[in-house]
C-alpha positions in Angstrom: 36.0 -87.1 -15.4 36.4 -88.1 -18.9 40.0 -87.6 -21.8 39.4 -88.3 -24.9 36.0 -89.6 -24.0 37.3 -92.7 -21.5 37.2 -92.3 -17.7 40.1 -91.2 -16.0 39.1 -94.5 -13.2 39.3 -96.5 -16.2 42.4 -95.6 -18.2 44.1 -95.6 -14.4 42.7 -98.8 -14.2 44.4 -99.8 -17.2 47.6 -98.4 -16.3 47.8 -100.5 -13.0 47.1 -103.5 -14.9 50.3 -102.9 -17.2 52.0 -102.1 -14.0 50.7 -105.1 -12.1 51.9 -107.5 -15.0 55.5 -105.9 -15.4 55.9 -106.1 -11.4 54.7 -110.0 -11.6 57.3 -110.6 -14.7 60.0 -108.9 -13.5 59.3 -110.3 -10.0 59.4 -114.1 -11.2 62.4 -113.0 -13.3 60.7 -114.0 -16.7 61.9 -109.9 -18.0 65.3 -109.2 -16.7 65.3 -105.5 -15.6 67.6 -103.8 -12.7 66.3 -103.7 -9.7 66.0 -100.2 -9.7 63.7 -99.9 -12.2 61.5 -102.8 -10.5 61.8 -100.7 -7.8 60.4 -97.4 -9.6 57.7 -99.5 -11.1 56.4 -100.7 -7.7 56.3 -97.1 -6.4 54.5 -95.5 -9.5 52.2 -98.6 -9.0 51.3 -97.7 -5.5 51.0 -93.8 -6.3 48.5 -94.6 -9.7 46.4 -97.4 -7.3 45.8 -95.2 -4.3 44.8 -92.2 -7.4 42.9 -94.8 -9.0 40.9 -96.1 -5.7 40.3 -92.2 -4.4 38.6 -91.1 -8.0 36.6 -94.0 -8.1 35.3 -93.6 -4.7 34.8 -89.9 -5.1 33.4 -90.3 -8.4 30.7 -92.8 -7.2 29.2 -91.1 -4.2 
């Protein structure tokens, strides 16, 4: 499944890695943001990963 002619697996991908890096900085305290929104982060991390992993399975079988 392709937008604007990249992969769906791969722009996900790309989005978790923006994700992944704000959780570590905000984690080691190097960005201050509320805790909320560290919170809100970590969840729409989980929900793009788990999309992520499913489409690239699906997609490669």
């Amino acid at each position: 499944m392709r937008i604007g002619g990249i992969s769906l697996v791969q722009l996900l991908g790309a989005i978790n890695f923006m994700l992944l890096m704000f959780q570590l900085f905000s984690g080691q305290r190097w960005i201050q943001v509320k805790p909320g929104l560290h919170r809100k982060a970590g969840l729409v991390f989980v929900a793009t990963a788990t999309v992520h992993g499913l489409l690239a399975i699906f997609t490669t079988h």
